[in-house]
C-alpha beads as a LAMMPS data file, in Angstrom:
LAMMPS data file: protein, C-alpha beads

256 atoms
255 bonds

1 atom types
1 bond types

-500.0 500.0 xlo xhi
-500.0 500.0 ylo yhi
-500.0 500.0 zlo zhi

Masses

1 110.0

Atoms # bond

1 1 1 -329.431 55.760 402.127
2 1 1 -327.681 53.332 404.553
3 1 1 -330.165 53.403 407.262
4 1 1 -332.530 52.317 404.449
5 1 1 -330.592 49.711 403.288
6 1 1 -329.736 48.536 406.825
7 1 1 -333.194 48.162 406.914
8 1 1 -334.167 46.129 404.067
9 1 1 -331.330 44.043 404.885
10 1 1 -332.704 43.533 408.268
11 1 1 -335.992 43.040 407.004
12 1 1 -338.387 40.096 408.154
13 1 1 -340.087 39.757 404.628
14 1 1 -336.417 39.429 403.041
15 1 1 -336.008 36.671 405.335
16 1 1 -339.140 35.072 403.965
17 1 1 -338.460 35.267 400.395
18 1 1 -335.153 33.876 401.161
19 1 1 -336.059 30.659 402.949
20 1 1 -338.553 30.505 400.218
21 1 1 -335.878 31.121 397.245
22 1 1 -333.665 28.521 398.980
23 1 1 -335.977 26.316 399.267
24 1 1 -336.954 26.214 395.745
25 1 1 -332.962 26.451 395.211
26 1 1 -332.249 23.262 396.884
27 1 1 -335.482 21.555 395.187
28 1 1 -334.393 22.249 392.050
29 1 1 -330.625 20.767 393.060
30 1 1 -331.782 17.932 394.363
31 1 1 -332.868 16.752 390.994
32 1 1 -329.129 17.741 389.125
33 1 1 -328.112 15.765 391.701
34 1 1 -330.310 12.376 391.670
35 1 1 -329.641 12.996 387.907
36 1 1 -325.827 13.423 387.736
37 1 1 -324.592 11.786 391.303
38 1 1 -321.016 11.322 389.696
39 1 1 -321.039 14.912 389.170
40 1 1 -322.327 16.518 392.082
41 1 1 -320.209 13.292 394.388
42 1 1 -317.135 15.239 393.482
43 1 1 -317.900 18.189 395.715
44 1 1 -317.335 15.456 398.888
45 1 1 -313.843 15.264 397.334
46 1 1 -312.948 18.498 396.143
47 1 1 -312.718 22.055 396.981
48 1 1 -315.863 24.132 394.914
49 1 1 -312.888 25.722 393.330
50 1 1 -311.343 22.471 392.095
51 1 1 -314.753 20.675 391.068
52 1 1 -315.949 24.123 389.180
53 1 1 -313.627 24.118 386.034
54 1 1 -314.452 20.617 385.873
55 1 1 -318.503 21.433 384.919
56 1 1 -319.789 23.838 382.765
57 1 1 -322.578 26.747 383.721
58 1 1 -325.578 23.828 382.824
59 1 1 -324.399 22.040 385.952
60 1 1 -322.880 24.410 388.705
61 1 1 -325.589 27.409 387.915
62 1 1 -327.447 25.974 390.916
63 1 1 -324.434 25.606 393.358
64 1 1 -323.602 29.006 392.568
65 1 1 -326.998 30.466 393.100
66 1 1 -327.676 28.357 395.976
67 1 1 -324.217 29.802 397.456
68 1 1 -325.181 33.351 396.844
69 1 1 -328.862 33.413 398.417
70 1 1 -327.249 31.508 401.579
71 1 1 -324.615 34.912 401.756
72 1 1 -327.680 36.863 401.756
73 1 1 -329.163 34.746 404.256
74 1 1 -326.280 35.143 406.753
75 1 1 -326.108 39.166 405.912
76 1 1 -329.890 39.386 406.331
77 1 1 -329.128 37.442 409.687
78 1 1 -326.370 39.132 411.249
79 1 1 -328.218 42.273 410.581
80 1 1 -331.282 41.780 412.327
81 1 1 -329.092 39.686 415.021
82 1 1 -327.073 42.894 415.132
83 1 1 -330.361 45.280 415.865
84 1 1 -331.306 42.346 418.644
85 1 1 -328.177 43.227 420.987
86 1 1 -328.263 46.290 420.383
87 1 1 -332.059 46.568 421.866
88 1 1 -330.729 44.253 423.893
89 1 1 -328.017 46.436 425.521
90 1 1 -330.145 49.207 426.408
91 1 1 -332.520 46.855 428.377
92 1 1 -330.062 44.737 430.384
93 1 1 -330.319 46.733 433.827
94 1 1 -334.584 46.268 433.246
95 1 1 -333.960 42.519 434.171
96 1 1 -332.324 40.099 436.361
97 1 1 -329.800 37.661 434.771
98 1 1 -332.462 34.918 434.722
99 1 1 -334.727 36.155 432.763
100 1 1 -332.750 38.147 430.735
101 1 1 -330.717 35.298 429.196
102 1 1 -334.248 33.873 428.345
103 1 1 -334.782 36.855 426.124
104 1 1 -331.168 37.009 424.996
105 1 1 -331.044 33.105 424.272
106 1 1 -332.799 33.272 420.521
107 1 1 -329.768 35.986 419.201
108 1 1 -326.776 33.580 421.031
109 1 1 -328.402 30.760 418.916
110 1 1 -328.424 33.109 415.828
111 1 1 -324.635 33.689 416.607
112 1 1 -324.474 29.910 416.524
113 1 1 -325.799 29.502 413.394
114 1 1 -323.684 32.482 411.710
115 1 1 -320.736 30.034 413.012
116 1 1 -322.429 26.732 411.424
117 1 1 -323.159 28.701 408.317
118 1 1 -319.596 29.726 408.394
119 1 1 -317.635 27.438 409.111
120 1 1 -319.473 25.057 406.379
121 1 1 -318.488 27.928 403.577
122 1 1 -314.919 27.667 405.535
123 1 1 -314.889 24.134 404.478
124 1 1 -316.340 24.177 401.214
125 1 1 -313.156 26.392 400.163
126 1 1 -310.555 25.515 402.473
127 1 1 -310.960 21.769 403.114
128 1 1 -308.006 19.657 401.775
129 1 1 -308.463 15.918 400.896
130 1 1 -306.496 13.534 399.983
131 1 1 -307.627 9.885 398.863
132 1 1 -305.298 6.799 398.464
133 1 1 -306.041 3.412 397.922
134 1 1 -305.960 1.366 401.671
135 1 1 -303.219 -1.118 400.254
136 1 1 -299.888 -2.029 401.907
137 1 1 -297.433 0.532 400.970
138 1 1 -299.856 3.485 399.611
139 1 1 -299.151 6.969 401.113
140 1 1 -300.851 10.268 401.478
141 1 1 -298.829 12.720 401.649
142 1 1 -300.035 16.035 403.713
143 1 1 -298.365 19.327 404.820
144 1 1 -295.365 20.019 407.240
145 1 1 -293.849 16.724 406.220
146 1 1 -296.315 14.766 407.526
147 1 1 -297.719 11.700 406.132
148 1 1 -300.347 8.534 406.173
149 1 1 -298.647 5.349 405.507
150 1 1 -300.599 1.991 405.269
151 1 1 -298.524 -0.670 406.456
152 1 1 -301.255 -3.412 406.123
153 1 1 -304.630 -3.875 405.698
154 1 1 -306.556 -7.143 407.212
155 1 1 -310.738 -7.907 406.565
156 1 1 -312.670 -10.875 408.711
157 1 1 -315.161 -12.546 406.768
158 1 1 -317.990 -14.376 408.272
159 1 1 -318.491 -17.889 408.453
160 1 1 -322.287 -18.485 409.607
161 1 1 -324.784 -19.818 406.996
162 1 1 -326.447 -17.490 404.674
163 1 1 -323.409 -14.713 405.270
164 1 1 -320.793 -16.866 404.521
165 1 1 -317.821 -14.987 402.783
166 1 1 -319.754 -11.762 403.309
167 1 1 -317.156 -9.405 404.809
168 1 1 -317.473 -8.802 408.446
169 1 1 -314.986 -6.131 409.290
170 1 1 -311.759 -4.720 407.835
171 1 1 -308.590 -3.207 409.595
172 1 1 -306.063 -0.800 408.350
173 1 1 -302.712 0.000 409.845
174 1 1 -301.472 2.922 409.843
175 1 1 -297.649 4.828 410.324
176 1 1 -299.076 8.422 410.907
177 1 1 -295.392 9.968 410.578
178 1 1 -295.131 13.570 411.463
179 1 1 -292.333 15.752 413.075
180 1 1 -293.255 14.408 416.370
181 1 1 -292.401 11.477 415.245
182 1 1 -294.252 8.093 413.923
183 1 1 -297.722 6.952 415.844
184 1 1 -299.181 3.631 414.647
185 1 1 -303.070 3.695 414.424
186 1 1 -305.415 0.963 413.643
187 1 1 -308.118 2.148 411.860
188 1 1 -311.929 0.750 410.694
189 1 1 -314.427 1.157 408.272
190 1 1 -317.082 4.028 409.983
191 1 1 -314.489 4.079 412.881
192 1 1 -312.406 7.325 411.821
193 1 1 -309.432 8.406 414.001
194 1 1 -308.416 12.013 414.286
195 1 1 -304.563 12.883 414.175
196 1 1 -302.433 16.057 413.461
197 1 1 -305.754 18.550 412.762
198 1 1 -306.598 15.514 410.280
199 1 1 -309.793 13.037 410.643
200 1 1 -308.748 9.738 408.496
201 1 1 -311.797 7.404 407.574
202 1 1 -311.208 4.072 406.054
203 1 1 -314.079 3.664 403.505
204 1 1 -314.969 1.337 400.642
205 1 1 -314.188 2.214 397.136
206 1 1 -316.760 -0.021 395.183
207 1 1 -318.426 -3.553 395.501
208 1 1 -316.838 -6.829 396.246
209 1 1 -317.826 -10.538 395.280
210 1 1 -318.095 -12.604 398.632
211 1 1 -314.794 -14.090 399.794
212 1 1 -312.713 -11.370 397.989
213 1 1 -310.727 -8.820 400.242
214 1 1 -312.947 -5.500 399.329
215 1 1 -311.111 -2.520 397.404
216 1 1 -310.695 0.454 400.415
217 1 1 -309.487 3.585 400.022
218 1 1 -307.823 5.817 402.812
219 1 1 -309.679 9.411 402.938
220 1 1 -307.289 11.887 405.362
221 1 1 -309.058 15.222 405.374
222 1 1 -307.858 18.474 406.903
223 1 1 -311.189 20.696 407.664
224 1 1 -310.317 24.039 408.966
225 1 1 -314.373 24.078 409.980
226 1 1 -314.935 21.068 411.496
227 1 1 -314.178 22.138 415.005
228 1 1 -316.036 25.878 415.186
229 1 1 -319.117 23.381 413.237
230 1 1 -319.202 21.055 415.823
231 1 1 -318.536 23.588 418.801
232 1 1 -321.511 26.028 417.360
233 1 1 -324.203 22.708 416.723
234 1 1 -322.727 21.681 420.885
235 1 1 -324.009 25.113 421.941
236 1 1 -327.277 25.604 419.986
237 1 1 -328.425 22.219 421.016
238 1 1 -327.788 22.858 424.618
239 1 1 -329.450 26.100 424.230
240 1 1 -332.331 24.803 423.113
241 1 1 -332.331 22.180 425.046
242 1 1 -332.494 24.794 428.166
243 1 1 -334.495 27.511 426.342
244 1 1 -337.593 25.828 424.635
245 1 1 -338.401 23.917 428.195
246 1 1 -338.451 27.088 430.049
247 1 1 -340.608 29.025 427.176
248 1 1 -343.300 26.108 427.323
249 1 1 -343.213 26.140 431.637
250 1 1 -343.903 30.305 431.356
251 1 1 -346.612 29.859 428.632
252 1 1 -348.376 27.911 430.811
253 1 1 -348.043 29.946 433.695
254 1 1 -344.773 29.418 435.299
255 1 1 -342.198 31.656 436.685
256 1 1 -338.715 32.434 434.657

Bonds

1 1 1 2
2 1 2 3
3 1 3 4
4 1 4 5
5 1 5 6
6 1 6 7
7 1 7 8
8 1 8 9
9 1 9 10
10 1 10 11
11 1 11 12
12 1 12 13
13 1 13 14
14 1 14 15
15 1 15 16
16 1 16 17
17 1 17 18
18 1 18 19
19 1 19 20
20 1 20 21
21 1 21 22
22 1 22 23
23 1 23 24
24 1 24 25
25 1 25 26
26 1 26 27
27 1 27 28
28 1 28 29
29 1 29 30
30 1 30 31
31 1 31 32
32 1 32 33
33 1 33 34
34 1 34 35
35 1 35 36
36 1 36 37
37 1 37 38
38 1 38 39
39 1 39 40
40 1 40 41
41 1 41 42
42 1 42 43
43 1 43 44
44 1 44 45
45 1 45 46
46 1 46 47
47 1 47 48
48 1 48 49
49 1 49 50
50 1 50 51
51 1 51 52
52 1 52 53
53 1 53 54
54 1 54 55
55 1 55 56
56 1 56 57
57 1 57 58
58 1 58 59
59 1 59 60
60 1 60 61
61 1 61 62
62 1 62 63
63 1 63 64
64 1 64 65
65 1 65 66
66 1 66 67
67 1 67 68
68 1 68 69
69 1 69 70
70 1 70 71
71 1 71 72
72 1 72 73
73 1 73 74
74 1 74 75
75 1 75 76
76 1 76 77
77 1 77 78
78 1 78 79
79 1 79 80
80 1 80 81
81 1 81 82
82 1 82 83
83 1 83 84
84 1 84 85
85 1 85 86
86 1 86 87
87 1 87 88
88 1 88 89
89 1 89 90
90 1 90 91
91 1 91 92
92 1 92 93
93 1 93 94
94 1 94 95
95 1 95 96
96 1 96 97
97 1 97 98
98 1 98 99
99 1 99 100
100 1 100 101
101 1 101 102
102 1 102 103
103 1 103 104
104 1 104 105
105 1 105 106
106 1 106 107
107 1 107 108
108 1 108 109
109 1 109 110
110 1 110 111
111 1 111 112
112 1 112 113
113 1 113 114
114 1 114 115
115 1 115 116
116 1 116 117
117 1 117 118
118 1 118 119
119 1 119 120
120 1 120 121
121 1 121 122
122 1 122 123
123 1 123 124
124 1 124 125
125 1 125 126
126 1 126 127
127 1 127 128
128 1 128 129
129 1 129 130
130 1 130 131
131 1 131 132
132 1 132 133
133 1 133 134
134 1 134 135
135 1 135 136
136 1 136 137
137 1 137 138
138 1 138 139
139 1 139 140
140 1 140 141
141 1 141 142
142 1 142 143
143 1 143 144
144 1 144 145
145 1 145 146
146 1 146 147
147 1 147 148
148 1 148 149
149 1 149 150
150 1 150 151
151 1 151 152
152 1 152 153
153 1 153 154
154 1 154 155
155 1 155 156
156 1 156 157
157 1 157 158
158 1 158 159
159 1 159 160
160 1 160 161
161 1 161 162
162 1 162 163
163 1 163 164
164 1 164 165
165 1 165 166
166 1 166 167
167 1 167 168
168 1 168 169
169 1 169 170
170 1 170 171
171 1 171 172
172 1 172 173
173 1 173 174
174 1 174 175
175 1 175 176
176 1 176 177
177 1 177 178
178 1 178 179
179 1 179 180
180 1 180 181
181 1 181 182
182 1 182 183
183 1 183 184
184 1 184 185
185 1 185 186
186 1 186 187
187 1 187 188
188 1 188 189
189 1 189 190
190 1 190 191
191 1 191 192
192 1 192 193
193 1 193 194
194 1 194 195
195 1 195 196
196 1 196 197
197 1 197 198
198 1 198 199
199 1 199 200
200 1 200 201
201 1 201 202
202 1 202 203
203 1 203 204
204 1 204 205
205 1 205 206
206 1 206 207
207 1 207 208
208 1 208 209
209 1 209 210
210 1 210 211
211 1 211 212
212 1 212 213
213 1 213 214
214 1 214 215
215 1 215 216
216 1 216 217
217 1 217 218
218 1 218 219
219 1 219 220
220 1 220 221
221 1 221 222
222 1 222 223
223 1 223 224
224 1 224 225
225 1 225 226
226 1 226 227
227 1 227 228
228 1 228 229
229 1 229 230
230 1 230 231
231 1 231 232
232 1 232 233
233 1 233 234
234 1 234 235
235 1 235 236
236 1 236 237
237 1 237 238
238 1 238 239
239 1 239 240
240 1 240 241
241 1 241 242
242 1 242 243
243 1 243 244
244 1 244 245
245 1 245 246
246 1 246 247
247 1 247 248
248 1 248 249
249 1 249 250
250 1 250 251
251 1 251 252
252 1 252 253
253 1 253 254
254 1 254 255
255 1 255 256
């Protein structure tokens, strides 16, 4: 019984119907979502288990099926990944190290994207944000005793015909007190800054009539994926980078 369900889970036609269901999965979301962007915005702010008392069954069903046939996905991948090494085990000694990390280059990248896949649930649950307005005085207060304090915030405007009193940039200042001690950061608008395991992004929080100073709000997130997302997407573009080059030179008659 478990060698036949190792098998279906390894299967190549389950793999199909899922990138088909998921497809059709994130089809069907994207139209909740275009629909009810308030709704479905929340989820950049909140942990799924905060925003999912906050919507009933008419808006999360999606999310939740979406969520289940991706877990499928990664089982049905780290099984057949799993059968992969082990072939690939009992052929090592049949090549030399060239040409064997060729063949062993598509299950690495499949480890890769069981990290990405991961890591991305990892931050879905675990992420914590907080959001304060960027105004002098207004503090976020995080773990350890640490905390974001804005000690001022400054915006240029420009001056030149046609854009004048448009804003051209705005600066926050930051205390980033922790039990190291205080750090002062300046901080921009797409110009995050990463500090204590946090990455703090300075971002606006609705429009502004030209010549008034724009309403900001400080966003200091704490994403226990980030790092193995961004280390995993590193490696499987340099893989591919080096593998796909190498497939193409032996396909047309080249030497691994």
């Amino acid at each position: 019984m478990a060698s036949i369900l190792w098998k279906l889970l390894g299967s190549v036609n389950l793999t199909i119907w899922l990138l088909l269901a998921i497809t059709l999965n994130l089809i069907i979301g994207s139209q909740y979502a275009m629909q009810l962007p308030k709704v479905y915005g929340r989820l950049n702010d909140l942990r799924f288990q905060e925003w999912l008392p906050l919507n009933g069954t008419a808006e999360s069903w999606w999310v939740w099926s979406l969520f289940c046939l991706l877990f499928l996905f990664g089982i049905n991948t780290a099984v057949c990944m799993a059968d992969r090494l082990l072939y690939l085990a009992r052929i090592r000694c049949d090549y030399r190290f060239g040409a064997f990390a060729v063949i062993a280059a598509p299950s690495i990248m499949h480890v890769c994207f069981l990290l990405i896949l991961g890591s991305h649930a990892l931050s879905q649950f675990g992420a914590e944000i907080h959001r304060v307005p960027a105004a002098t005085g207004s503090e976020a207060v995080l773990p350890a005793a640490a905390s974001v304090v804005v000690a001022a915030v400054k915006c240029n405007f420009h001056s030149e015909p046609g854009l004048n009193g448009q804003v051209k940039s705005c600066t926050a200042f930051l205390n980033l007190k922790s039990a190291a001690g205080v750090t002062r950061q300046d901080i921009g608008v797409l110009e995050p800054v990463l500090w204590n395991g946090c990455s703090i992004h300075l971002v606006p929080a609705g429009k502004t009539m030209p010549g008034q100073t724009p309403a900001l709000e400080l966003v200091v997130k704490r994403d226990p994926g980030l790092l193995p997302i961004i280390i995993g997407n590193a490696i499987l573009c340099i893989l591919m980078l080096w593998y796909f080059p190498i497939i193409f030179k032996n396909r047309n008659g080249g030497n691994t």
